[in-house]
Structures are given as structure tokens and as C-alpha cells.
N, C-alpha and C positions, 0 to 999 in steps of 0.2 A: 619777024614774027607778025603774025595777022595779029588786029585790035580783036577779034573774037578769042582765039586761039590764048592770047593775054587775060581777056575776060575771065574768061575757062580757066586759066590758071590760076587768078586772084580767087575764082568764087572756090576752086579745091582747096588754097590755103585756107582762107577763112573757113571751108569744110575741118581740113585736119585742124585748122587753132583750137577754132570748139569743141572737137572732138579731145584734144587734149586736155583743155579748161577744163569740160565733165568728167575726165579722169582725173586729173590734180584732186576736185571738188570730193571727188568718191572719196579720194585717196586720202584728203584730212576728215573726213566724216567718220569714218573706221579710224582712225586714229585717238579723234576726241572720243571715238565712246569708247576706245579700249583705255585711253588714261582715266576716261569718267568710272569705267569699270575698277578700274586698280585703283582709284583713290575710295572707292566704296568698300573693296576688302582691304587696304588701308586700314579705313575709320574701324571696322568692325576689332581688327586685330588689334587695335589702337584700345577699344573700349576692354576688350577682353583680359589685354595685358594688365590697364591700367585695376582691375577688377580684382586680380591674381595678384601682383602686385599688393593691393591693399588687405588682400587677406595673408598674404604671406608676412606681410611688415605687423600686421593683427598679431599671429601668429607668432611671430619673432618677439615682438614685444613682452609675452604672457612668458614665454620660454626663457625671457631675459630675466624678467621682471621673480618668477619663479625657480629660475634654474636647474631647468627640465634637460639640459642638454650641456653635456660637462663641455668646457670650451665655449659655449653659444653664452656669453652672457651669465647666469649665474649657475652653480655647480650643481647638479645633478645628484650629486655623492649626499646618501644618510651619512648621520654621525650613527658612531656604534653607542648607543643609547644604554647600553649597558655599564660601558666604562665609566660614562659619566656620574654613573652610582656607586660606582667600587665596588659592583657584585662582580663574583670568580666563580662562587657556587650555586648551585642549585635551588638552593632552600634559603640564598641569600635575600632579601629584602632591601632596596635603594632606598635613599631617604632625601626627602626635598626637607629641608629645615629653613623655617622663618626664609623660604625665597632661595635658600643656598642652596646645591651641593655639597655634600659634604664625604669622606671618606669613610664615617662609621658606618654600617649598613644593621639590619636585624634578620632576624630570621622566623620564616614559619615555621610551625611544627604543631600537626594535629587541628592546622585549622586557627589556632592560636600567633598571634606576635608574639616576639620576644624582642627588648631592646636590651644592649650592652649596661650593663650594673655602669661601666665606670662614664659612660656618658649619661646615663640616667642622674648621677651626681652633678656632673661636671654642668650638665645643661637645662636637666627638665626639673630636679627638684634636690636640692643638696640635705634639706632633711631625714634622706636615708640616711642609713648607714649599714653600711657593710662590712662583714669582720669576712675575709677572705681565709683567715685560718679555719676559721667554725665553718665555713660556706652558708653563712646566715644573715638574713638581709632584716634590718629594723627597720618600725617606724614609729614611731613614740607621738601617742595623743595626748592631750591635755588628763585623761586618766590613764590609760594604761599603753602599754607598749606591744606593741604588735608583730610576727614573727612569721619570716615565708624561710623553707629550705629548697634542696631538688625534690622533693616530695610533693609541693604545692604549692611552684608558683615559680622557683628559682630553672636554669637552664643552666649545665656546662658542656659547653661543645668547644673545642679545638683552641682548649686550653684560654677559653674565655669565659668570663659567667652572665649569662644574661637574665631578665626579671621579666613576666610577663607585663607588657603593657596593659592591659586589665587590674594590674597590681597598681600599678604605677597612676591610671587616670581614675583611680576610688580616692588618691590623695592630692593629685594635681592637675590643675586646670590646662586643659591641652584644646585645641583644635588637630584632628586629623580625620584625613580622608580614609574611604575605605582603600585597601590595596587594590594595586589594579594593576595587570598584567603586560606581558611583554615589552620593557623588563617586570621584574614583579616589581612595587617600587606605594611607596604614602606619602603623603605629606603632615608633616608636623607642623603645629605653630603654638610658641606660647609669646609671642611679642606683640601686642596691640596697641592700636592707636590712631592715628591719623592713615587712612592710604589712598592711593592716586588709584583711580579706574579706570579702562578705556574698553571702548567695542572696535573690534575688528573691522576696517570699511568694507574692506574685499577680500575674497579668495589670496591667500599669502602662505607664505612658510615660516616658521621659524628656527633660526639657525645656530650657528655654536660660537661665530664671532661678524664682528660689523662688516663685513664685506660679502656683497652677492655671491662670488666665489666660493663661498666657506658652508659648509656639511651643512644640510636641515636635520632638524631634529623632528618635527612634528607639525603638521598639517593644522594652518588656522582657516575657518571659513569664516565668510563676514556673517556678521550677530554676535561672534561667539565675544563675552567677556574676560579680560585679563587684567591680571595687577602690576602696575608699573612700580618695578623693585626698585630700576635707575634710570639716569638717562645721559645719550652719551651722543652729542652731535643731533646727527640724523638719524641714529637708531636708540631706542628702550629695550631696556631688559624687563622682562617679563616673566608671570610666571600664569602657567596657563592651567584652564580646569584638570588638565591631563596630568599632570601631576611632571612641570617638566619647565624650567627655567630656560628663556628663550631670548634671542635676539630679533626683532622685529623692526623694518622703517618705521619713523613717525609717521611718516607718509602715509602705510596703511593702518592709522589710529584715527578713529575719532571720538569724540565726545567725553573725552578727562574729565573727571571731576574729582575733586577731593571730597571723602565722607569720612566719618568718625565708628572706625569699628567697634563692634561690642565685644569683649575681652570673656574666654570662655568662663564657664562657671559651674562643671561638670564634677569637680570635688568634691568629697563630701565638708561640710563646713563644720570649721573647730577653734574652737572658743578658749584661746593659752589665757584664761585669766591672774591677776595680781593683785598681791594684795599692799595696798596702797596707803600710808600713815598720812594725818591730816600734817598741815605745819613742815616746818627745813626737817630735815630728819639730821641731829647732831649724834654723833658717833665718836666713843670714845675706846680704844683701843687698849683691855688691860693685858698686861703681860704675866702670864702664869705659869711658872715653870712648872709648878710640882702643884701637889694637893693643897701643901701649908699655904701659898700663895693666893690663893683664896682670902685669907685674914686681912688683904690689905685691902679689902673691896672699901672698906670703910674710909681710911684716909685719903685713898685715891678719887673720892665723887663726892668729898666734903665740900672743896669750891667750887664743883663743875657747875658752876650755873649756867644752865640751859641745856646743859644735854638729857636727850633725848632715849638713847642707846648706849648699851654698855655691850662690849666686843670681849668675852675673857679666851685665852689663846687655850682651851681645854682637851682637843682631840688633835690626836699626830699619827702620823702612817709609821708604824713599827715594822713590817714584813710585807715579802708578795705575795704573802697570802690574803693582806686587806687588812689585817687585824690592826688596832689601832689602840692608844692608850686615851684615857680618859679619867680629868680630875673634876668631871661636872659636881655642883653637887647642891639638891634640894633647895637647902639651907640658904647660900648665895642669891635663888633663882626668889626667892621669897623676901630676902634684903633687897633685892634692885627693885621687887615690885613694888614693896613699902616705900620705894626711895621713889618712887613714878617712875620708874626705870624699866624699857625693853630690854630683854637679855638674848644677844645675838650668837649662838656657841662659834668660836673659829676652828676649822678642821683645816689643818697643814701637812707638810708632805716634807718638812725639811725639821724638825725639832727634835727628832730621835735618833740615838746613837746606833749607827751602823745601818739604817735608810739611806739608800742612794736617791735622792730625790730624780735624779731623770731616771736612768735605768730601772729602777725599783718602782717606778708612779708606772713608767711606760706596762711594765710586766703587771700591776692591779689593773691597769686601766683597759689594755686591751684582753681582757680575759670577760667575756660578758658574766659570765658567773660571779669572778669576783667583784667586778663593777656593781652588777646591780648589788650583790650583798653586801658593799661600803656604802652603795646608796642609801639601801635602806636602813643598816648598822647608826648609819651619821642619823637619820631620821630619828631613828629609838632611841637612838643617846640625847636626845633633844626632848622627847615627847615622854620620857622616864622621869626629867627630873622638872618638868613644866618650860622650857623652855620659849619663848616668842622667835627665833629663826635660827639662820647656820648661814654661817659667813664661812665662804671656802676661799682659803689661800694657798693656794697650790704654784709651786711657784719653781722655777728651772725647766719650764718643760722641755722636751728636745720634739723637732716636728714631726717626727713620726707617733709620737703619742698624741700629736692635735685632734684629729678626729672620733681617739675614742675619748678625750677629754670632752669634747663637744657630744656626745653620747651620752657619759657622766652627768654633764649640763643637765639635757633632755630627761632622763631618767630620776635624778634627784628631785627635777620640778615636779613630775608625778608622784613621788611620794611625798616630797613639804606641802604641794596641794592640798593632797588626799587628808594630811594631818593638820593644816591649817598654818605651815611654818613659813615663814618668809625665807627666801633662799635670796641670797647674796653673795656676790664674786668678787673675787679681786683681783684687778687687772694690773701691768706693768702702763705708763704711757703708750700708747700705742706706735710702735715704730714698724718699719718693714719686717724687721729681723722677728719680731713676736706674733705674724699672724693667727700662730697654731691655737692660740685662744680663744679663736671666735666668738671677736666677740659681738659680731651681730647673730649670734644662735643665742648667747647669754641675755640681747636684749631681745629676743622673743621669748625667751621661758621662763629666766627668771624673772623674779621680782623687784630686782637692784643691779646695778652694773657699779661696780667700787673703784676708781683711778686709783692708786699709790702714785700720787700728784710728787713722789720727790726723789729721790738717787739720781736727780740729775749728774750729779757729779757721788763715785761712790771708794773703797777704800782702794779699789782695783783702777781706778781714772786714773791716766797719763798724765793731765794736768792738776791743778788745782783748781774750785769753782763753788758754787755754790749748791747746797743740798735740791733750792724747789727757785730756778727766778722764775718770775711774773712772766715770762716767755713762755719758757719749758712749759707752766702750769697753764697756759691759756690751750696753749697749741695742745695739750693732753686730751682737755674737756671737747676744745672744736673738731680735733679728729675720733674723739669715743661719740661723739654726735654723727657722725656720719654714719654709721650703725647702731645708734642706740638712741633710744625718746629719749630728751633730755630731761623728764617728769620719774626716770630711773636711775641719773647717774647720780651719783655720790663722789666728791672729790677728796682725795688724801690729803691732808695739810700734817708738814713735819712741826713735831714740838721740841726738835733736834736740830744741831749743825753740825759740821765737823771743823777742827783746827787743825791747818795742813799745817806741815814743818816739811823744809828741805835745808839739805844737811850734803855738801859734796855731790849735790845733782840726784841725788835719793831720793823719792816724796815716799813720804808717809803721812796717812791722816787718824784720826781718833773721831768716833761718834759722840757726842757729849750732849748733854740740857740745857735749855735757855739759861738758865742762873750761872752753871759752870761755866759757860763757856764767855757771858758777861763778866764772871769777876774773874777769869784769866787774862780780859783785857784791863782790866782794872789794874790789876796784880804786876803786869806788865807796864803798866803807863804808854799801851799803845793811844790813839785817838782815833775814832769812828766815822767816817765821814759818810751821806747818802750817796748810793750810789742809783741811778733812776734808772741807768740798762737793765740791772738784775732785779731791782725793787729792794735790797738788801743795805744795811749798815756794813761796809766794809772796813775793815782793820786789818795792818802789816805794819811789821817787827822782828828787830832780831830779840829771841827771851834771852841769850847769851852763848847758845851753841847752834839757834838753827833761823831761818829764816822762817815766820811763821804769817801766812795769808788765814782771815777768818772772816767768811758772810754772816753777818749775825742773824738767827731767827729771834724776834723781837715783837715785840706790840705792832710795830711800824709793817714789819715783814707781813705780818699776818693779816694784818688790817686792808691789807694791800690787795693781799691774795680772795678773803673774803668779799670784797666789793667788786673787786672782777667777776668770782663767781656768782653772786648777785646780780649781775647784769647778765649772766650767760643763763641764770633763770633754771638751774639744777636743782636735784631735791632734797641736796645736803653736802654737809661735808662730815669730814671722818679725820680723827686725829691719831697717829702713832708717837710716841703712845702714851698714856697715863703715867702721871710721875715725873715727866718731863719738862713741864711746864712753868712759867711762872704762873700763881693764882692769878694775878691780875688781868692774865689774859682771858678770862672766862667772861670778862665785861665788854669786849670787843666783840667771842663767840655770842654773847647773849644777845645782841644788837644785832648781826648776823642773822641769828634764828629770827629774831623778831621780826625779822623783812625791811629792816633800817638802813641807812649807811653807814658802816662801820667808821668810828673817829679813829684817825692815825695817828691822833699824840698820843 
């Protein structure tokens, strides 16, 4: 090969190198702008996603958070808002109560509420009363007694009776809302006091239990105000302007505070006045079988020094017609005044032959007819012969006669009022078994609330015991204080005991007098020794056929019982009965009245 020929062939390589270098060169140029391309709608897709993205997790959030989407976080599902009121019908009315639910509901009619009579008792004002025989609702004011039928005011629908709520809030202090529809549904409240507050932060729901999952019941937006009923974890129960008890996050709460509600005051106001004696009020209890009995006024209040009242047993329930005997008489009413003596008449319901005191009281007492004319009967028979009050001892009641006795109560203080008499009750100690006495209706109307401070132990007791200990008698006054000023009670002191005898596992006892039943220990040569559990001198003995246990009532006994009651700061005591006592005990009672310590030798 020629050196030219070689030339020529070097300079065409070098030709094609470069020709290929500027192709290579092309060939990454287009390359980088197609990835500089792709990574441009990259970024774009990148920003867009990331955009979407953030409005979708936005989105999810609210949906979680709300429970817009059944399965998505919280439940979708209303609660059936009706159930939760226990309306079935049409015309029924739901009721939110002091925050609750509750199962009773009312009903419209004509535009009017109607609430159930027996939860009108039960909850908003127990001062009715309703005789379901008569279909007749009472309310008894400080003067006169008041009376709704179905004619004006009452409702019976579906074998229920209900009372217009306009009846109901002219005598008790209620807060409620206007009705308000789908459910139809109010709110009542008569419970005031302290309550928590809070405003809604944000848009939320309220639902039917603590878990996002679970039914809403109603729609809160932020501002709106609510009342925190409970709290439970991470959610409050609530009750909302809407008239609908809710569960809500703390989460969407803010700004709690505690304030002091003002308790409604939409009653009209009523004035149970009493009539109130200066000094202890001492009471002394005669026993009068018949008219002769009368005669003994004299010996019986010769030593009573210091008493204040005289008690004679003069009216008794003969029939269920009401009709009652009566040995008042002028004469008497005009010896205890001369004596400085109040004269208290007692009207009972067990001292007539062929009175069934329950059966027989139950049939006077729920009869409003005959009730109020025993009412007023016992009034006239007091205001006939000058009388100063009426002590009722009504005594066996059985519970179906409590309420109209509590009527009884109500209605006799309108007529001792009206006449200026003092009305006074007499209760058993208060145990479970005797609620049917009410006796917190007795400490609003009458003027006295009376203990029979004793049958702790009586002729029917299993065991043997004492008539009043220092226990029984304390625990009487501290639970008749629980419903009653203690500036109205009056406490029972026995002038009695009893001496039990058992004989072959038989008890039998006898009621007897301080005197008698000191000299049958006498007579016996049993020995007395204190006993501090009961407050009581006790003595035991064989008399020669039985074993005999005796709590003495005594100076000591009484002295005892006195100075307790002294410190529990009542506004008397009251003795059964006359006759029974020794004299000497009148100088203990008179220290007593006199606001002293009673001496126990």
C-alpha cells in the first residue's frame, strides 16, 4: 500500500470516528432531554398526588372523626330517637328528666301536656293526691283544698290517668322546655344546684354510647352550649339544648366551668303556718274511758308540776261511716284552764267495740267524703266545747291506707288553722315497716309531730326487754328528725313497765305503774341493779312459779331519757299516761321543762 493511499485511509477513519462521536453526542442529548422531560411530569404527578392525598386523608379524617361512613371509622347509623323516649304513639310525648331518659312519656291533647298522675306523685310533687276510685286529684293549701276531675284538668287514656301539666306547675317549681318535635319529646328538671358547662369546639355528633361506631343521635355544631350530666374516660354525657342526652369526646369540649343554678320558682307560694307554744311543751296523757272519767281530771294534775298540756283520750271511730263517740265536755275544758292548763282533745281509731282499726280507718279514710267530714267533725268537737287542739292517734294502719291518712293530715290542718287549733300526731318510732305515716307530710302541716318513745319491747315481743331504753328512744327522735324540725317534735316517755314471767318456755308479760311494779320487787326480795345498755334498773327472779325479768321505769330511767332529749333540743315530751306515775317524778319533769339538767338520784 502507497504512504498516500494509507493517508487517505487514516484521514476517512478519522472521517467516520467523528462522524460517529456526533452521532453518539446527538444520541445522549435526546436522551437527557427525554428523562429531563419525564422527570418534569414526574414532579408534576408527584405534587398533584401528594395534593389529593391530602385532601382525601382531610376527608377521611372528618368521616372518621364524624362517622359519615358506616365501616369508615365512626358509624353512619342514627339512633331511632324515638325509642329512646318510650313513645309507641302518636300523641305520646318523650321526656328528658333532670338529664335521664326515662320510660314514663306524656301526652298532648288539644295543644295541652298531660303528665302520668302516678309519676306526678312519684317525682315532681308528692303533695297530691289522688283517690283513683273517685278519679279525683287533690291539693290542699294552707286554707282550702283544691279539686281537678276529667272535666278540668284530669286525662284517662289507655287505662292510665294523667293531670294537666299547667295543673301541676300553678303548685310546683319545675323547669321545662317547650315541646319540640320529631320525636315530640320536653325536658323537665326539678333538681338544682351546682352544674358543669361546656361549649362545643367543633362540628361533632352526639351519639348513644362511647365508641365512634355507635348510632348518633343529634347534630352539635361548635358555639352550641351543653350540660355535662357525667363523665366517663374520654367521653361526657350530655344533655343538649335539643332536648336529648348525648355522648360526646372531651376532645370536642371546651371551656367547663362550674356555675351555681338558680332553682325554679314558678309556684305559686304557700305559707303552712303553726302554731307554736313558748317554753318545753309538757304533755300529759289522761285516760278516759267513758264520760264519768272525766271526774278524775282533778287528782290526776294535783302533782303534775310543770305540765303544760293535758291530753284527755275523748273521741274514738265507732263506724265506716266516720261517725265517732265523744265524752268532751265544757266543764273539764274550763278546769284545765283555771289549772294554766292547754287541753289537747285525742281522737283514736282503736277504743270502740266492733272498730276494726285497719280495715275500718282504711274504708273512713279513703272515702274523701267521709274523710273530710271526720275532719271537720273532730274540728267541732274541739271548737264546741273551747278546746286549745286535737291529738290524733290513729294507730294499726295497714299501707294501703298511708296516703289517704296523709290527706287526713293535709285536710285537718285546714280546718284546725282556719279554727285556731293545734293539730298533733302520734307516731309509732319510726321503723321501715311504718312508712305509711308520713311523717314528713305530718312535719309540714301540722303543728306537732308526737314519738310514742316506747313498746320497745310489747305484750306480743318474743323476748323479754325493756318498755323505752336510752337507745330505742334516741334513735326514735334522730330518725323523726330526718323529716321533721326538731322545734315540732314531741317525745313519748312511759310512766309504765312491764313484768315479764316465763313459766315452761311461755312468756307472758303485764303492763303495770312505777309504784306497782317497784313494790313487786320489794314483795319479792328481788335486788335492782344499773343497767347503762338500756338506761334501766333491772331485776330477775323466781316469785315461786315463774321466772320473772323487770326494766324498772324509775326517777333514774326517766332522768336519763329527759337529758338526752334535752340535748337533742325538741319541743317536748309527752307522758302516757296519767295515773301511772310516782309524784315524785314531777320534780325531774319540772327541771326538764325548765331547760335544766335533769338530777338522776
Amino acid at each position: 500500500m502507497k504512504l498516500d493511499d494509507k493517508g487517505l485511509e487514516e484521514h476517512n477513519l478519522k472521517s467516520d470516528y467523528d462522524i460517529d462521536k456526533e452521532r453518539r453526542r446527538k444520541r445522549r442529548h435526546k436522551r437527557r432531554e427525554r428523562r429531563k422531560a419525564a422527570r418534569g411530569i414526574f414532579m408534576k404527578l408527584g405534587i398533584v398526588s401528594v395534593l389529593l392525598l391530602a385532601i382525601v386523608g382531610i376527608m377521611i379524617g372528618y368521616v372518621y372523626k364524624n362517622g359519615l361512613i358506616e365501616g369508615f371509622g365512626g358509624s353512619p347509623a342514627e339512633e331511632d330517637r324515638a325509642s329512646l323516649f318510650n313513645i309507641t304513639g302518636d300523641d305520646e310525648i318523650g321526656l328528658l328528666y333532670n338529664g335521664e331518659y326515662i320510660e314514663t312519656t306524656g301526652l298532648m291533647k288539644d295543644d295541652k301536656v298531660y303528665l302520668p298522675i302516678d309519676f306526678v306523685l312519684e317525682k315532681l310533687n308528692s303533695d297530691f293526691y289522688y283517690n283513683e276510685a273517685e278519679k279525683q286529684l287533690l291539693f290542699t293549701t294552707p286554707t282550702e283544698v283544691k279539686s281537678w276531675t276529667e272535666s278540668d284538668g284530669l286525662l284517662s287514656e289507655n287505662d292510665e290517668e294523667y293531670v294537666s301539666l299547667d295543673v301541676v306547675k300553678k303548685y310546683t317549681n319545675l323547669d321545662t322546655s317547650d315541646v319540640m318535635e320529631s320525636p315530640a319529646r320536653m325536658v323537665i328538671r326539678n333538681e338544682w344546684g351546682e352544674k358543669t358547662e361546656a361549649q362545643v369546639k367543633e362540628d361533632t355528633v352526639g351519639r348513644s354510647r362511647t365508641s365512634t361506631k355507635s348510632e348518633w343521635i343529634t347534630k352539635l355544631s361548635s358555639g352550641d352550649k351543653v350540660r355535662i350530666v357525667s363523665e366517663n374516660g374520654a367521653w361526657s354525657a350530655v344533655e343538649t339544648d335539643d332536648g336529648y342526652r348525648v355522648l360526646v369526646k372531651n376532645s370536642s369540649l371546651k371551656d367547663m366551668k362550674t356555675v351555681e343554678e338558680e332553682a325554679a320558682s314558678n309556684a305559686e307560694k304557700l305559707d303552712y303556718t303553726s302554731i307554736k307554744y313558748d317554753g318545753k311543751i309538757i304533755l300529759g296523757w289522761h285516760g278516759v274511758a267513758s264520760a264519768a272519767g272525766n271526774v278524775t281530771f282533778g287528782n290526776y294534775t294535783a302533782n303534775a308540776k310543770g305540765m303544760t298540756v293535758i291530753a284527755p283520750t275523748w273521741l274514738s271511730l265507732t263506724d265506716t261511716e266516720g261517725n265517732f263517740s265523744n265524752f268532751a265536755t265544757a266543764d273539764y275544758i274550763a278546769a284545765a284552764h283555771n289549772a294554766g292548763l292547754k287541753v289537747w282533745v285525742v281522737a283514736d281509731n282503736f277504743n270502740s267495740a266492733g272498730f276494726k282499726s285497719g280495715e275500718d280507718t282504711y274504708t273512713v279514710l279513703s272515702s274523701t267524703q267521709k274523710r273530710q267530714a271526720l275532719a271537720q267533725g273532730f274540728v267541732n268537737a274541739c271548737t264546741a266545747v273551747g278546746a286549745d287542739g286535737l291529738n290524733i292517734d290513729f294507730e294499726y294502719l295497714t299501707s294501703e291506707t298511708g296516703p289517704h291518712f296523709a290527706q287526713f293530715v293535709r285536710e285537718l290542718s285546714v280546718a284546725c288553722r282556719t279554727n285556731g287549733i293545734v293539730l298533733s300526731i302520734d307516731n309509732y318510732v319510726p321503723e321501715d315497716y311504718n312508712t305509711m305515716y308520713h311523717r314528713e307530710v305530718q312535719g309540714k302541716y301540722a303543728d306537732y309531730v308526737v314519738i310514742m318513745g316506747y313498746d320497745e319491747h310489747t305484750s306480743g315481743s318474743a323476748e323479754a326487754g325493756p318498755v323505752a331504753s336510752l337507745p330505742f328512744v334516741q334513735r326514735g327522735i334522730e330518725r323523726t328528725k330526718e323529716s321533721v324540725d326538731p322545734s315540732k317534735i314531741i317525745n313519748g316517755v312511759p310512766f309504765f313497765t312491764r313484768i315479764w314471767k316465763s313459766d315452761n318456755g311461755t312468756l307472758n308479760s303485764s303492763a303495770v305503774g312505777m309504784s306497782t311494779a317497784s313494790q313487786y320487787i320489794t314483795d319479792h326480795g328481788f335486788a335492782a341493779a344499773w343497767d347503762e345498755t338500756t338506761g334501766y334498773n333491772y331485776a330477775e327472779g323466781n316469785d315461786g312459779s315463774s321466772y320473772v325479768q323487770i326494766w324498772l321505769e324509775d326517777s333514774k330511767s326517766i332522768a336519763m331519757k329527759l337529758n338526752m332529749m334535752q340535748e337533742e333540743d325538741i319541743a317536748g315530751a309527752a307522758f302516757w299516761k296519767l295515773g301511772l306515775e310516782n309524784a315524785s317524778i314531777w320534780d325531774k319533769i319540772s327541771q326538764y321543762a325548765a331547760g335544766e339538767a335533769v338530777s338522776a338520784e
